[in-house]
C-alpha positions as CSV (number, residue, x, y, z in Angstrom):
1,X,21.9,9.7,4.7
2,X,20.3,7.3,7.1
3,X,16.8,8.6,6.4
4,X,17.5,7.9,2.7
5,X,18.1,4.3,3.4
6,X,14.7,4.1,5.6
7,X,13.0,5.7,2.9
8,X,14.3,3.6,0.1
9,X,13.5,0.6,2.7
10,X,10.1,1.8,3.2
11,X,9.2,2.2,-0.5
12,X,11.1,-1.4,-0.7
13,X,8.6,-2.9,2.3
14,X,5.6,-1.7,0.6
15,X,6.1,-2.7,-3.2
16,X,6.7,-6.0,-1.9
17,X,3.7,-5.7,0.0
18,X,1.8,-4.2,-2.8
19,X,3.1,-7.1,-5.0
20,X,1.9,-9.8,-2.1
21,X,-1.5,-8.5,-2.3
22,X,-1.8,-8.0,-5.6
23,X,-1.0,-11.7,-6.0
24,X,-3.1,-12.9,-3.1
25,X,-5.9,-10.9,-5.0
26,X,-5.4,-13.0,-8.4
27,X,-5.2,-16.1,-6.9
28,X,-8.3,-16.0,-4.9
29,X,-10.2,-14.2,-8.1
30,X,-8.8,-17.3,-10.1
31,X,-10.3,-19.4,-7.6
32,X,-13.5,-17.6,-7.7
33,X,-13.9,-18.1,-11.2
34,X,-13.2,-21.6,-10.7
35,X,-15.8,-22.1,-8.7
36,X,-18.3,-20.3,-10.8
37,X,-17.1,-22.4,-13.8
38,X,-17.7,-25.6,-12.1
39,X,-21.2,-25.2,-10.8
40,X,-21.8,-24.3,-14.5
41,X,-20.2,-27.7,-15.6
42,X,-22.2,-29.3,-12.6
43,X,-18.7,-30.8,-11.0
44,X,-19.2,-32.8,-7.8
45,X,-17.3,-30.5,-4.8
46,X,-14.0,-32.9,-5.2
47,X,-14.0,-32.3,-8.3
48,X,-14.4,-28.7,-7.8
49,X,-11.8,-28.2,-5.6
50,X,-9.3,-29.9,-8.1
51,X,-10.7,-27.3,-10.6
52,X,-10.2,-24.4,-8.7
53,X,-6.8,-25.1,-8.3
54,X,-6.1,-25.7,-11.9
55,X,-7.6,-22.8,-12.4
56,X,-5.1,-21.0,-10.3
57,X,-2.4,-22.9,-11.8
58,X,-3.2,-22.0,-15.4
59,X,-2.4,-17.9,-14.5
60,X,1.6,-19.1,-14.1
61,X,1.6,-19.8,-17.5
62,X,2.1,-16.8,-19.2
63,X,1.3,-12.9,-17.7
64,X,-1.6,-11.6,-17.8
65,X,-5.3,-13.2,-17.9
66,X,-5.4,-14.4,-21.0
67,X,-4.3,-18.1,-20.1
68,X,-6.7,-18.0,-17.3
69,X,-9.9,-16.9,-19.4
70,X,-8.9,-19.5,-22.3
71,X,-8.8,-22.3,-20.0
72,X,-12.1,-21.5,-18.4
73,X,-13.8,-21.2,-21.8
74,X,-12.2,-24.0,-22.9
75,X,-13.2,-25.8,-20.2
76,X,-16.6,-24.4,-20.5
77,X,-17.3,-25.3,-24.1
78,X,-15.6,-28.6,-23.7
79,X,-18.7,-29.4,-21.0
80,X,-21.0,-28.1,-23.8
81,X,-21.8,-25.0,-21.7
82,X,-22.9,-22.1,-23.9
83,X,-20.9,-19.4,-22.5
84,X,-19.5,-16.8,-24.6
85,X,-15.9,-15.5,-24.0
86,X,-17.6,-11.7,-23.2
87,X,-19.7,-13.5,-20.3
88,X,-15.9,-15.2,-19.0
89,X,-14.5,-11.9,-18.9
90,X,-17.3,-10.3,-17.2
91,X,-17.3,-13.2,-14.2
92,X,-13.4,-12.5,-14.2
93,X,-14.1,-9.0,-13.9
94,X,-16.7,-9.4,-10.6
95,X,-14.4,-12.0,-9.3
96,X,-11.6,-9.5,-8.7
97,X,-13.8,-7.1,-7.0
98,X,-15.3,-9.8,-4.3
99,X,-11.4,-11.2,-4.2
100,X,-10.0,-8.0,-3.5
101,X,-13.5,-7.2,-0.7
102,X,-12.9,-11.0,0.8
103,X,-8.7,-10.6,1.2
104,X,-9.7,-6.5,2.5
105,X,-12.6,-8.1,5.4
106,X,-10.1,-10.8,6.7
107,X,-7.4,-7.4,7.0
């Protein structure tokens, strides 16, 4: 019985810590894309760590990406960039994989 209970600990300990990266991961992707979004809309570095963290704060709004990729192209069309929602995607896309190399180098 007792090496049930360390198993089901075990598999508890690591979902959690699956769950912490996994978060860790979005949040410094959404902060990547942030930052990619403001040199496009030619934000001064204050103002581009204020849009980094709105960035991050616009994924709590409803799962998945989908909030986060609309307020960047918002964002982005409202500066009268000419960005398509294909090309917002694909920086989303390459801003997980550098997140997800950054979080793994500092391991």
């Amino acid at each position: 019985m007792t090496s049930f209970n360390d198993r089901e600990r075990a598999e508890e300990a690591k979902f959690a810590m699956d769950e912490n990266t996994a978060f860790r991961i979005a949040a410094r992707r959404n902060r990547l894309l942030g930052e990619w979004a403001a040199k496009l809309m030619n934000l001064t570095p204050e103002e581009t760590e204020a849009y980094k963290k709105a960035v991050v704060q616009a994924d709590f709004e409803e799962a998945g990406d989908e909030d986060v990729i609309r307020k960047v192209l918002g964002d982005l069309t409202q500066a009268g960039c000419d960005v398509e929602e294909a090309t917002v995607r694909a920086q989303l896309g390459e801003s997980a994989v550098e997140a997800r190399r950054q979080l793994m180098s500092e391991s």
